[in-house]
C-alpha positions in Angstrom: 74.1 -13.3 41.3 71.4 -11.1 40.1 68.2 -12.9 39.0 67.3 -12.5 34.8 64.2 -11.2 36.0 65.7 -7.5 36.7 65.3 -7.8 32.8 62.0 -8.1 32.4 59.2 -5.3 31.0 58.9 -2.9 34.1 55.5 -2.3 35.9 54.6 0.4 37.7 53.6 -0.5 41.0 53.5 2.8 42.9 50.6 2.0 44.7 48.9 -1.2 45.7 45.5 -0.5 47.6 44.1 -3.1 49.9 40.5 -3.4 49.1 38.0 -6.0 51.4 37.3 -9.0 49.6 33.2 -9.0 51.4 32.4 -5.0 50.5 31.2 -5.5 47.2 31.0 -1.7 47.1 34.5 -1.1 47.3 35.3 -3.9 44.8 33.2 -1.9 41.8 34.7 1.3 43.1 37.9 -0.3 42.9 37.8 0.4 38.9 37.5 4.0 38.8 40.5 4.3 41.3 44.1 5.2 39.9 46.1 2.5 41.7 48.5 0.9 39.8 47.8 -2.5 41.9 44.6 -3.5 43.6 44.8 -6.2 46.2 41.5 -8.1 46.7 41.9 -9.2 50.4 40.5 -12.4 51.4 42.7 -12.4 54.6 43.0 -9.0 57.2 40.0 -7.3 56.1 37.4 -10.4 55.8 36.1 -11.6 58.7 35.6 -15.5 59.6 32.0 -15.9 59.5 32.5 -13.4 56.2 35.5 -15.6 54.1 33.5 -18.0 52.2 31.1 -15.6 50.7 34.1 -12.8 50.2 36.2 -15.4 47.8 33.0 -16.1 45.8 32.0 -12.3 45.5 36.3 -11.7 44.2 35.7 -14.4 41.6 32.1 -12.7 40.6 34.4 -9.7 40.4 36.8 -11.3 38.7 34.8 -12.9 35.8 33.2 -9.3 35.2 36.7 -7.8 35.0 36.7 -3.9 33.8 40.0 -3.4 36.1 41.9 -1.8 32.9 45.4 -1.8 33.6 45.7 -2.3 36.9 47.5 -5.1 38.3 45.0 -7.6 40.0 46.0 -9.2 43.2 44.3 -11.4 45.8 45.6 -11.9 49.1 44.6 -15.6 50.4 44.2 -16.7 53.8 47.4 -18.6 54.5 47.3 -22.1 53.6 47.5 -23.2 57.4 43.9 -22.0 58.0 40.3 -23.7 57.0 40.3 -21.2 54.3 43.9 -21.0 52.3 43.4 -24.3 50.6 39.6 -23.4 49.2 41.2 -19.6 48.2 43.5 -21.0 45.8 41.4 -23.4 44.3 38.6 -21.0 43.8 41.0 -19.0 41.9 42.9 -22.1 40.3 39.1 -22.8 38.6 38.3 -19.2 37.3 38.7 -18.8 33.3 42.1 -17.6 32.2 41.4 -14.5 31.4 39.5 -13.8 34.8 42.4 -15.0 36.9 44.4 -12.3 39.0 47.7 -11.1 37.6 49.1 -12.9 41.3 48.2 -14.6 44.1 49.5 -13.3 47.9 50.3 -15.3 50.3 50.8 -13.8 53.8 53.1 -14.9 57.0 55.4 -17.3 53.9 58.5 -17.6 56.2 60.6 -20.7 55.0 61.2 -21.5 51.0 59.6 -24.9 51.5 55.9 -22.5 51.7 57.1 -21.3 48.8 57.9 -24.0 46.9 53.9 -25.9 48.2 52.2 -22.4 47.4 54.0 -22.5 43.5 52.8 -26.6 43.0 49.3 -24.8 43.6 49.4 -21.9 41.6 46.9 -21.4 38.7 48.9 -21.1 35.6 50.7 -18.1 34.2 50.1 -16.6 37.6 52.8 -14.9 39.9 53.1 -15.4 43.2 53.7 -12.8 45.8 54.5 -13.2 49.8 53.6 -11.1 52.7 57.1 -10.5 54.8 56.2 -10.3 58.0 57.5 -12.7 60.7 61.2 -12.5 62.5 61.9 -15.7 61.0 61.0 -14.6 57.2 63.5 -11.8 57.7 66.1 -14.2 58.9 65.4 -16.4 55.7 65.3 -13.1 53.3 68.1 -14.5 51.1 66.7 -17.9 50.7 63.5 -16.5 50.4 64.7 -14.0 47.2 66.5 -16.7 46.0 63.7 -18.9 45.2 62.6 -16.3 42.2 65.3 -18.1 40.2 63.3 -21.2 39.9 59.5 -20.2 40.7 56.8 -18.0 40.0 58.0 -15.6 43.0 58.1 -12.2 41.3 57.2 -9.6 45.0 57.7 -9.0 48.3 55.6 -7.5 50.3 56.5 -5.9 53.8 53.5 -6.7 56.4 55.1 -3.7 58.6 52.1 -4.0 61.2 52.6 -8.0 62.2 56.3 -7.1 62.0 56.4 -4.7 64.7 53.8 -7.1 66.4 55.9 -9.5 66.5 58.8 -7.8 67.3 57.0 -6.1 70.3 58.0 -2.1 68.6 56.5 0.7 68.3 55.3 2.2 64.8 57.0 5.9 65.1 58.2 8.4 62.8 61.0 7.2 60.9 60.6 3.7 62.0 63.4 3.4 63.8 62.3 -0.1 65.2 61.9 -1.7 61.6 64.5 0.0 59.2 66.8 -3.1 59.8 64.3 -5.6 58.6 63.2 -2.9 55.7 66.3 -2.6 54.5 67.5 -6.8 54.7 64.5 -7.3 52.5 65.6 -4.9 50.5 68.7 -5.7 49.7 67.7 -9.4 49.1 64.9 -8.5 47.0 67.6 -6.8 44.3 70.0 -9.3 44.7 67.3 -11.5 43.0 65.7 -9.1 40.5 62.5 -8.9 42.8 60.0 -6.2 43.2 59.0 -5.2 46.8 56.6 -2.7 48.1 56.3 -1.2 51.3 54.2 -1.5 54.3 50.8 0.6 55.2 50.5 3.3 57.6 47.7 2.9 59.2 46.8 6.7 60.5 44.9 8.1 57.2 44.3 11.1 58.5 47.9 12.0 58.8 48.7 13.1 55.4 51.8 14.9 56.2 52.9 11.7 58.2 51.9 9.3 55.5 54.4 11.8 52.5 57.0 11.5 55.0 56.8 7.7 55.1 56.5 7.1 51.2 59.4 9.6 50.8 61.1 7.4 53.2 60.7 4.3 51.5 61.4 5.9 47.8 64.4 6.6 49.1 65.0 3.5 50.4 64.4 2.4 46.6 61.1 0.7 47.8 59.1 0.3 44.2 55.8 1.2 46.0 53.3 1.5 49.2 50.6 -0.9 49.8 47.9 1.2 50.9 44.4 1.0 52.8 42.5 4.0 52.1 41.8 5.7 48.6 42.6 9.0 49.7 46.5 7.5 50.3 46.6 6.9 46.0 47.8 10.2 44.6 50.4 11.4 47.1 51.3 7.7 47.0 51.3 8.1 42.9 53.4 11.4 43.1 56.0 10.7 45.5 56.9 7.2 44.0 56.9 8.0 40.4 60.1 9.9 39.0 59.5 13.7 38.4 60.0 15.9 35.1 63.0 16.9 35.8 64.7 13.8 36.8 63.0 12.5 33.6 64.4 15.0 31.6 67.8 14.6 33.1 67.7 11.4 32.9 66.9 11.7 28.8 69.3 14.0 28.7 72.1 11.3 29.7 71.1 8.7 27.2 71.4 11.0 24.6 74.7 12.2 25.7 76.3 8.7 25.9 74.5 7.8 22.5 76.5 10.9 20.7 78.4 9.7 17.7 81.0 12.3 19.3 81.1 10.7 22.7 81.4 6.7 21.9 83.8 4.8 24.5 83.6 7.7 26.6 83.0 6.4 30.5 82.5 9.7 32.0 80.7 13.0 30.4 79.2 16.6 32.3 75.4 16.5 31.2 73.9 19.9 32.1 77.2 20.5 34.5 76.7 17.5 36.3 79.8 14.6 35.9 78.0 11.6 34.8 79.1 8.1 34.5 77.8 4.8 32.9 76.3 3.9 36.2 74.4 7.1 36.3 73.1 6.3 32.4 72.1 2.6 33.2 69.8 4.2 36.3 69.0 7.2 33.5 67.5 4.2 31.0 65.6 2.4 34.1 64.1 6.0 35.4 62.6 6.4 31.7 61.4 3.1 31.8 59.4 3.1 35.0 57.8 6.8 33.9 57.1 5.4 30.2 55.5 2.9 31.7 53.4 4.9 34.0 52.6 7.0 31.2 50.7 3.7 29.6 49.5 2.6 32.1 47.3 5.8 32.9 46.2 5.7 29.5 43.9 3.0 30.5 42.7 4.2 33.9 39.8 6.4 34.0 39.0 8.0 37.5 36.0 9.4 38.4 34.9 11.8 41.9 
């Protein structure tokens, strides 16, 4: 079955950008930047002696908001640490309106984390997991499949541990993890998830890091998480759908809304044959760039 929540209002979430939870710097920066997703990170980029006085500084951030549109995340410290427990409460006790739009949890490998991270959540707050362990892409299904029932609404591949784990290397193509990329995949629209990709960690390999976000936009990936701001606008044009698969892809609806064409299955829009499939992925393509388009209304960048 395929979870209701493939109906919902579509986000754009081309690009998440990691930024560290203890550089206030980059957290004020952070609002001039055009990602469509900013993840506060309390876990990778804070160090230990750093954790307690990065969560306070996210909620300071928090409570001052000025993000705009951008989809607010903050990655806790798993709950198996002295820290995971004290990151979701901080957050849990933040006014409504300063709360993140989601909480991510990293290394969530069984449903049973899933189902003690939900009982903790703050209200009206999603949860995303970090999938990055053999055993969470052995569970992928059962993982998906608890967004029927709670607040699970993203995966998020955590290619680096991965390929730690799995003892691989990180070359072109990725070879080594397109089995695990494309198993989370698949589970993620079996149950009407979103699921972004992992980083690539050489910034100064643009032509490297296009290759790898064509790669996972053709995988049908939603997005990248990123880690510098330089990654955002390739990351932005290769993910979002070009002009003229937009205008194709108007072109179809309107062709298969024609009085003249009603309880017709198949039609040749612009000499191409086009089924009902093709219009149901024409009405989802203008959706994600409509919504892009809104979304940049409310995101000033600035040099």
């Amino acid at each position: 079955m395929t979870s209701e929540k493939t109906e919902m209002k579509i986000r754009p979430r081309r690009s998440a950008l990691y930024m560290p939870g203890a550089n206030r710097r980059a957290l004020e920066k952070a609002r001039t930047l055009s990602a469509d997703c900013l993840i506060l990170d309390l876990e990778d980029a804070v160090a230990p002696d750093a954790k307690t006085e990065a969560r306070a500084q996210i909620c300071t951030m928090l409570g001052d908001g000025g993000y705009g549109a951008r989809e607010i995340v903050v990655r806790i410290n798993a709950p198996d640490t002295i820290w995971g427990d004290a990151d979701m409460a901080a957050l849990g006790e933040l006014p409504a309106a300063a709360r993140p739009d989601a909480i991510l949890a990293p290394k969530v490998s069984t449903p049973q984390e899933i189902d003690a991270l939900s009982a903790h959540l703050p209200p009206d707050t999603a949860l995303w997991i970090m999938v990055e362990t053999p055993e969470a892409i052995f569970n992928i299904e059962k993982l998906a499949a608890r967004a029927t029932d709670s607040p699970l609404s993203c995966l998020v591949m955590g290619t680096n541990d991965l390929a730690k784990e799995l003892r691989a290397a990180l070359v072109p193509g990725r070879a080594p993890l397109l089995s695990a990329l494309s198993m989370a995949m698949l589970a993620a629209r079996q149950y009407g998830l979103s699921i972004l990709d992992g980083v690539f960690n050489d910034i100064a390999d643009a032509a490297g890091f296009a290759a790898e976000c064509r790669q996972g936009a053709d995988m049908g990936f939603d997005g990248k998480t990123l880690i510098h701001p330089s990654q955002l606008a390739a990351c932005n044009e290769i993910f979002a759908p070009s002009e003229e698969d937009v205008a194709q892809a108007r072109d179809v609806v309107a062709a298969f809304a024609a009085p003249e064409n009603a309880g017709q299955g198949v039609l040749k829009v612009n000499g191409k044959m086009t089924e009902l499939l093709h219009r149901d992925i024409a009405v989802r393509l203008i959706a994600i760039a409509d919504a892009i388009a809104d979304a940049g209304k409310d995101i000033v960048t600035k040099d």
